[in-house]
ZALODO-741065 format. One line per 10 residues: number of its first residue (from 1); for each residue x, y, z of N, C-alpha, C. Coordinates in Angstrom, 1 decimal, m for minus. Layout:
// residues N
NUM = X,Y,Z,X,Y,Z,X,Y,Z ~ ...
***
This chain:
// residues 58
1 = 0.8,m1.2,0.0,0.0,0.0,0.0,0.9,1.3,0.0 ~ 1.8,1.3,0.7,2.9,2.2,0.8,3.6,2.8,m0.7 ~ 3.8,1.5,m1.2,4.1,1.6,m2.7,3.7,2.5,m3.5 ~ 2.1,2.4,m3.4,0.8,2.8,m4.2,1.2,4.7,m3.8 ~ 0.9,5.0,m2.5,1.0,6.4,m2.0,2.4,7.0,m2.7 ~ 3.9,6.4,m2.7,4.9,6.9,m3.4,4.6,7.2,m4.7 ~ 4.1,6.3,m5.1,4.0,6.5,m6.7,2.8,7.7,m7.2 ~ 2.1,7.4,m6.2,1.2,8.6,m6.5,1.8,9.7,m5.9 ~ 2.6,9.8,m5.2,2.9,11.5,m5.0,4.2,11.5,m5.9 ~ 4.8,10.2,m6.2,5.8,11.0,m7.2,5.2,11.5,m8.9
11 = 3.8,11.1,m8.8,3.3,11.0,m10.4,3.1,12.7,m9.8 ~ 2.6,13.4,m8.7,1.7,14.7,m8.4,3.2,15.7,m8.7 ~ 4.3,15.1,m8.2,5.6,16.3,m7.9,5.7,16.3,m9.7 ~ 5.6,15.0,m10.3,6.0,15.4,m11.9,5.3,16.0,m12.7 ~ 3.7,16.1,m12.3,2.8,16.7,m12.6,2.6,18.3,m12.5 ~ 3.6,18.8,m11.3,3.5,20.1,m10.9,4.6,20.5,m11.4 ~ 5.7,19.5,m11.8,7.1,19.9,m12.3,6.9,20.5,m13.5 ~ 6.1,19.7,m14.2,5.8,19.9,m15.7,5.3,21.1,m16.1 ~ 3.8,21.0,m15.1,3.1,22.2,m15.5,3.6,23.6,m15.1 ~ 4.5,23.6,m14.0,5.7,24.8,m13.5,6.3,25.1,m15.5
21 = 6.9,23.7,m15.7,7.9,24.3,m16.7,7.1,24.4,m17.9 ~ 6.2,24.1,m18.5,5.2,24.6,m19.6,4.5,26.1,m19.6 ~ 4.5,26.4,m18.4,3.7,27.7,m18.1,5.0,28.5,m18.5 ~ 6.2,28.3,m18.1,6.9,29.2,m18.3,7.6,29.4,m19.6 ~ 7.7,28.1,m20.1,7.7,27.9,m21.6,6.8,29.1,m21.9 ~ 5.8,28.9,m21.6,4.8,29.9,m22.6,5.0,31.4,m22.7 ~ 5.4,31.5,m21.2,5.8,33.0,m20.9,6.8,33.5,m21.4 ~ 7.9,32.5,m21.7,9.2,33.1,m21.9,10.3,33.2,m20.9 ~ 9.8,32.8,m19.9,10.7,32.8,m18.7,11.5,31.3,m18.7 ~ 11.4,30.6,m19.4,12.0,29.1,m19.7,12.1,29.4,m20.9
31 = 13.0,28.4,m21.2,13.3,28.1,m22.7,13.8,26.0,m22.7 ~ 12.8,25.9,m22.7,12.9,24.2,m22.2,11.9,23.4,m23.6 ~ 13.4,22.7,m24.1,12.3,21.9,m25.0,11.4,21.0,m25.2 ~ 11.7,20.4,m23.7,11.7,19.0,m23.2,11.1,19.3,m22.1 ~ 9.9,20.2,m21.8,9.8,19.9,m20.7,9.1,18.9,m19.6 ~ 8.6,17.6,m20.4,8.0,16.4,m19.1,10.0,15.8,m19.4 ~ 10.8,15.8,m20.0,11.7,15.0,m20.1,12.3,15.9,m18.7 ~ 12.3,17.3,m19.1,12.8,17.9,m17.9,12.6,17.7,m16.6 ~ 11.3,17.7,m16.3,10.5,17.6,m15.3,11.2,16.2,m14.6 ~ 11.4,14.9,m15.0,11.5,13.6,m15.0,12.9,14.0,m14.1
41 = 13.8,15.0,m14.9,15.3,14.7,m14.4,14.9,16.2,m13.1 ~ 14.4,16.6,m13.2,14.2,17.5,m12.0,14.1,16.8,m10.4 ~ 12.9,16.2,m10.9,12.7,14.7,m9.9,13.3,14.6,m9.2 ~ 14.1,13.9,m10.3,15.5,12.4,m9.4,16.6,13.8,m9.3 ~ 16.4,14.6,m9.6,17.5,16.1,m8.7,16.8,16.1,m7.4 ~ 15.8,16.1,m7.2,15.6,17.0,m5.8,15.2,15.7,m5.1 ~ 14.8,14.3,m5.7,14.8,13.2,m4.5,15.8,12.8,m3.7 ~ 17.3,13.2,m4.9,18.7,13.1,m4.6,19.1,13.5,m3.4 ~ 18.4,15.0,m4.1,18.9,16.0,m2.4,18.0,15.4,m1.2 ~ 16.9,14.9,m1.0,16.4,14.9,m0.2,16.6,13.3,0.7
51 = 17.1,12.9,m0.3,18.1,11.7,0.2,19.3,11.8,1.3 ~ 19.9,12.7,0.5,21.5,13.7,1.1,20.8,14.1,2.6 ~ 19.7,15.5,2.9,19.6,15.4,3.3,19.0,15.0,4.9 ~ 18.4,13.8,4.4,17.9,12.7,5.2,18.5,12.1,6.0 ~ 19.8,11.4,4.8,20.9,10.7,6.1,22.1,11.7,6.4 ~ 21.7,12.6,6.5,22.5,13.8,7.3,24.1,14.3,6.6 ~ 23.8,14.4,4.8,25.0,14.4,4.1,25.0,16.2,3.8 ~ 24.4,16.6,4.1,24.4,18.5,3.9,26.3,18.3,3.4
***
């Protein structure tokens, strides 16, 4: 069940990743051509850190 909740909040952070980097695409304030490809490696960037984080690697 635990499984199920991960995956669902990791599908919501790439969902917010994306739509962060599309909007800005639009605007101009990004220049991203890839942005769900982006989003994907954003991800595993800030799980990284929060990994680091966690077991106390600051």
């Amino acid at each position: 069940m635990s499984g199920d909740l991960f995956k669902n909040l990791e599908e919501q952070e790439l969902m917010a990743i994306h739509h962060i980097l599309t909007l800005g695409k639009r605007s101009g304030e990004f220049c991203c051509a890839k942005p769900h490809q982006t989003a994907s490696l954003l991800l595993h960037v800030l799980h990284g850190l929060r990994l680091r984080v966690f077991l106390g690697e600051e």
